[in-house]
C-alpha positions as CSV (number, residue, x, y, z in Angstrom):
1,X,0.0,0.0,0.0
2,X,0.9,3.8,-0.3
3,X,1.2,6.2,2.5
4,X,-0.1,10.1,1.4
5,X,1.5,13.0,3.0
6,X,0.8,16.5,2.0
7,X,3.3,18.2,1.6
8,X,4.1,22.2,1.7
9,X,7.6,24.2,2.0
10,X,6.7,25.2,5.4
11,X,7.8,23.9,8.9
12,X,4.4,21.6,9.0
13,X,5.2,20.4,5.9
14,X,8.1,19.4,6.6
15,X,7.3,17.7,9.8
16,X,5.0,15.9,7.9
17,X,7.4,14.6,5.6
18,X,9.7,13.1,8.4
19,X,6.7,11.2,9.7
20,X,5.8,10.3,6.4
21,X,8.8,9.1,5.9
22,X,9.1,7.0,9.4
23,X,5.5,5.4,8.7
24,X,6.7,4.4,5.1
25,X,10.0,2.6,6.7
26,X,8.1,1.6,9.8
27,X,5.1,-0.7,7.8
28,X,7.6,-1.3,4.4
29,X,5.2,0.8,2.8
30,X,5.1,3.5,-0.7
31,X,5.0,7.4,0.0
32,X,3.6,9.8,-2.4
33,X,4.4,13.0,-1.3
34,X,1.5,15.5,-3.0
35,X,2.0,19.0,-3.1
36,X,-0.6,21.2,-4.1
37,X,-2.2,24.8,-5.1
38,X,-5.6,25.5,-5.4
39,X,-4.4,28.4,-7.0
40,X,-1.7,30.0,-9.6
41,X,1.6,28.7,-9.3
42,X,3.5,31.7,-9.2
43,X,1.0,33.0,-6.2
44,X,1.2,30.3,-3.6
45,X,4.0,30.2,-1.2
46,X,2.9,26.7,-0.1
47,X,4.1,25.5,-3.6
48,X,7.4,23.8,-3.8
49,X,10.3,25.1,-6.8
50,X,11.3,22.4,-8.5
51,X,15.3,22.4,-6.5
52,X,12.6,22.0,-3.3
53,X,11.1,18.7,-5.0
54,X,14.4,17.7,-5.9
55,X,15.5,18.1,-2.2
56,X,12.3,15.7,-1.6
57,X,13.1,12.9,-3.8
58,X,16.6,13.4,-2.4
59,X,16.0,12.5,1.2
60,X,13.5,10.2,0.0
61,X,16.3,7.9,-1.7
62,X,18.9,8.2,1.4
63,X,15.6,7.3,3.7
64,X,15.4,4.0,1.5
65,X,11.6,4.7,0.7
66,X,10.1,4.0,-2.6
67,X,8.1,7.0,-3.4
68,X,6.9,9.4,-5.9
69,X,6.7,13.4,-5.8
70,X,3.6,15.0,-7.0
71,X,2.8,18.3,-7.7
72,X,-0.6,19.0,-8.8
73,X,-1.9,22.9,-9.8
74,X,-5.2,22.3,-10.9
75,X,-7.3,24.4,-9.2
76,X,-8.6,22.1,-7.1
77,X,-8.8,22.4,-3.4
78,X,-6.1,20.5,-1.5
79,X,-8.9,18.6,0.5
80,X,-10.0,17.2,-2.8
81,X,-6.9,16.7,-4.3
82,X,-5.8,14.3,-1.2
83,X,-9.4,12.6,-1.0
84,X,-9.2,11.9,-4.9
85,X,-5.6,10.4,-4.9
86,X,-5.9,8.4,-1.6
87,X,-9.1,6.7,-3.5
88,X,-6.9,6.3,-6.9
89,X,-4.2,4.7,-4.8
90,X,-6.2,3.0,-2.3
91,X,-4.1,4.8,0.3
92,X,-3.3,3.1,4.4
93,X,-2.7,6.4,5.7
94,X,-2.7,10.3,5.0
95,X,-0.1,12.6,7.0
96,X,-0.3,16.3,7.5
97,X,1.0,19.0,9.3
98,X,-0.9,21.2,11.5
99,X,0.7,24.8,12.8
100,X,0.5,26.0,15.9
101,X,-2.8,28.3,17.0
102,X,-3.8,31.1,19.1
103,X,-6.1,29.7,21.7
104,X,-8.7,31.4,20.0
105,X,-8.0,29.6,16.5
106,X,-7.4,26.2,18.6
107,X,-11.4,26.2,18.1
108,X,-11.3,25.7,15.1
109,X,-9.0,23.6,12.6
110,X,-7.4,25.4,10.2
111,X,-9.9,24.8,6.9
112,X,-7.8,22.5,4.7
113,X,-6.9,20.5,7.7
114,X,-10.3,20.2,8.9
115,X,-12.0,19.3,5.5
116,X,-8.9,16.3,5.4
117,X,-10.1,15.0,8.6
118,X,-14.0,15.1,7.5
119,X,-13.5,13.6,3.9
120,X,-10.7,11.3,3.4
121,X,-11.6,7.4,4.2
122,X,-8.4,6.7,5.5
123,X,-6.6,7.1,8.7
124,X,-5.1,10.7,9.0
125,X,-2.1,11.5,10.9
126,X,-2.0,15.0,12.0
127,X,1.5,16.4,13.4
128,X,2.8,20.1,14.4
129,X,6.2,21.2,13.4
């Protein structure tokens, strides 16, 4: 099976990665690691340059996992995005990273977060950076 983390250039992301990447070795398991804008590329700072990606596949190799790099500009929301591919792949697991809130915004999840927990049929692992 595949494990699905999604992945952005910020500290979550990247702490979502490193799981990611100790699940895969854990359970001898794929990793796909998605990136994605619901936007333009040139307008979202969550989107990974291609020397980023490159850094990705990198550490994937000298982690020993089998995996792929995605990144997907469709114009789709992220939510979507994972929820289709985990269904395409017939994912175990789904990892994200989470950022730290105010107590005020500890109320509520951020939105793309959130609407990952609610849709996706698989088992998500939420860390902080």
């Amino acid at each position: 099976m595949t494990i699905v983390v999604g992945y952005t250039t910020k500290p979550e992301g990247r702490a979502a990665l490193a799981r990611a990447i100790l699940e895969a070795q854990t359970h001898a398991e794929d990793l796909l690691v998605l990136n994605v804008s619901a936007g333009e590329a040139y307008a979202d700072p969550l989107l990974a340059t291609e020397d980023e990606l490159d850094e990705v596949r990198a550490e994937l190799a000298r982690a020993g996992v089998e995996g792929q790099v995605r990144q997907l500009v469709r114009g789709n929301d992220v939510a979507d995005e994972l929820q289709a591919i985990t269904g395409e792949l017939g994912a175990s697991l789904v990892v994200i990273g989470l950022r730290r809130r105010s107590p005020v915004g500890k109320l509520v999840l951020g939105s793309n977060a959130q609407k990952i927990l609610l849709s996706v049929d698989v088992p998500v692992l939420a860390v902080k950076a």
